[in-house]
C-alpha positions in Angstrom: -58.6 -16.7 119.9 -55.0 -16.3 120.6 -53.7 -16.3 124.3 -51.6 -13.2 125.7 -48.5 -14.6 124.6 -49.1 -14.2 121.8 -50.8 -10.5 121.5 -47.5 -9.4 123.3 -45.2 -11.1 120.5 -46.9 -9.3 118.3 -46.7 -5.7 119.8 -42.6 -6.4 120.1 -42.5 -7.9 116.3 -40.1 -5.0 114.3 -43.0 -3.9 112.2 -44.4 -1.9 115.7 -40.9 -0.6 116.9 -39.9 2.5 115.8 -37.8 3.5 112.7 -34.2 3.9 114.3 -32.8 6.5 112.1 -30.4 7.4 109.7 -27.3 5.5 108.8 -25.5 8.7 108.6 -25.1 9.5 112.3 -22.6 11.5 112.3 -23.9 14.3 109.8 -26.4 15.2 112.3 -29.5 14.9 110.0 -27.9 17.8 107.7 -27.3 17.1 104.5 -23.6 17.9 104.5 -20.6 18.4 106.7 -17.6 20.2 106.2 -14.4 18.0 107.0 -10.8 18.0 107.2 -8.6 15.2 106.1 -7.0 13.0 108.3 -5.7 9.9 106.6 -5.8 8.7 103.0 -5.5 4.8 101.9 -6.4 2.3 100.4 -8.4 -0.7 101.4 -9.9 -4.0 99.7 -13.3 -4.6 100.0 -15.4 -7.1 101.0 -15.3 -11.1 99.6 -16.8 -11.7 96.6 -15.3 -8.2 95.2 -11.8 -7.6 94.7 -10.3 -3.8 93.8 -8.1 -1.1 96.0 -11.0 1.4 96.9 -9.2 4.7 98.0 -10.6 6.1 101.5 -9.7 8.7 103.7 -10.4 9.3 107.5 -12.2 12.7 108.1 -12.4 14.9 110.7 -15.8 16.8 110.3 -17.1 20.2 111.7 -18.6 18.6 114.4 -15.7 16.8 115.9 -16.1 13.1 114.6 -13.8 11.0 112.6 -15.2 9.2 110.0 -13.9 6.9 107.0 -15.6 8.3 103.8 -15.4 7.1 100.3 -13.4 8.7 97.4 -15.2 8.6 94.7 -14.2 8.9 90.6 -10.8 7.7 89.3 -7.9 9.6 90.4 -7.8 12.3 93.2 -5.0 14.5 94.5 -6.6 14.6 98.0 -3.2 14.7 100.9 -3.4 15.6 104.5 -5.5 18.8 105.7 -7.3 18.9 102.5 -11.1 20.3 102.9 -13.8 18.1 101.9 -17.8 18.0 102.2 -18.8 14.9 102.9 -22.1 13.2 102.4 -23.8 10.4 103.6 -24.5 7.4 101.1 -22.5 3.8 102.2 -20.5 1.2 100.5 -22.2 -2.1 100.4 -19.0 -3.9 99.7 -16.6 -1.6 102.4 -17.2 -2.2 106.0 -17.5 0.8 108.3 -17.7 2.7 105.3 -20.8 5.2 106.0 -20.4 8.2 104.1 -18.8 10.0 100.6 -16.8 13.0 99.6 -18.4 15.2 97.3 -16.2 15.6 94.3 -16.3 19.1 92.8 -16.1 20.4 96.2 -13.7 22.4 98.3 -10.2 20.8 97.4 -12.1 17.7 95.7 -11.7 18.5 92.6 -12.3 15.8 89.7 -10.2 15.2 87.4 -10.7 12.2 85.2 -9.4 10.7 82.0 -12.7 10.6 80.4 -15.7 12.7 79.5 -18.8 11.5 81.9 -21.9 11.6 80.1 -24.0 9.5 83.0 -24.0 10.3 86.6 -23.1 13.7 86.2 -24.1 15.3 89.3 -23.1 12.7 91.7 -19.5 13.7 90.4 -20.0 17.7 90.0 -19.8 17.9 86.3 -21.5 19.6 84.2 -23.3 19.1 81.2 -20.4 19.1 77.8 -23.4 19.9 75.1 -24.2 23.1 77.5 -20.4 24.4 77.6 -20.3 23.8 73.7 -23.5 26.0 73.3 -21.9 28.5 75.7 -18.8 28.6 74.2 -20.5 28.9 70.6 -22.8 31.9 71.5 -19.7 34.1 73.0 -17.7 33.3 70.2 -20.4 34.7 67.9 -21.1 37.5 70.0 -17.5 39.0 69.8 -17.6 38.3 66.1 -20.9 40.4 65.9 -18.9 43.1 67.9 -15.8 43.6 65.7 -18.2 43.4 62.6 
């Protein structure tokens, strides 16, 4: 039988309290925000890791700064550059809550290689689909001038 101490541990124990939300406070449970930037740099991450992670510091719709995460290699993102950002953190950044869509507004990506994986967290699309595209109009005006 176990006394009341114990039945009133168990109603504070973490498993009864309530779920405390998203991480993403500052979106306002949407899925996106419009922002503005503020700041751009760069910034080491956490210790066992070592890299330059590029962030910038966003002013969103709302009124809130945030530090969001640029994502992708190579960006052309200044100051007063719109951006959506998104929620999604980086385990290895600290205070690091949220990410900038790429593909978006002034985010546009622009990288050295051809992404086959990952695709739509980056805004690409698919290179066989364009190829297929490209194919079909290029037979279609020869079909015309024939």
């Amino acid at each position: 039988m176990p006394t009341f101490a114990q039945l009133v541990f168990k109603i504070k124990t973490r498993k009864n309290r309530p779920h405390r939300g998203t991480r993403s406070r500052a979106l306002l449970h949407c899925p996106q925000k419009k922002g503005i930037c503020t700041k751009i740099r760069i910034v080491k991450p956490k210790k066992p890791n070592s890299a330059q992670r590029k962030v910038a510091k966003v002013k969103i719709s709302t009124g809130r700064r945030i530090i969001c995460y640029i994502q992708g290699q190579g960006h052309e993102l200044r100051e007063y550059s719109q951006v959506m950002v998104r929620g999604g953190r980086v385990p290895d950044l600290p205070g690091v809550q949220y990410h900038i869509m790429k593909g978006k507004l002034d985010f546009e990506w622009k990288e050295n290689f051809v992404r086959v994986n990952s695709r739509s967290k980056y805004g690409i699309t698919n290179p066989k689909k364009k190829k297929k595209k490209k194919m079909e109009r290029e037979n279609e005006k020869n079909q015309e001038n024939n």
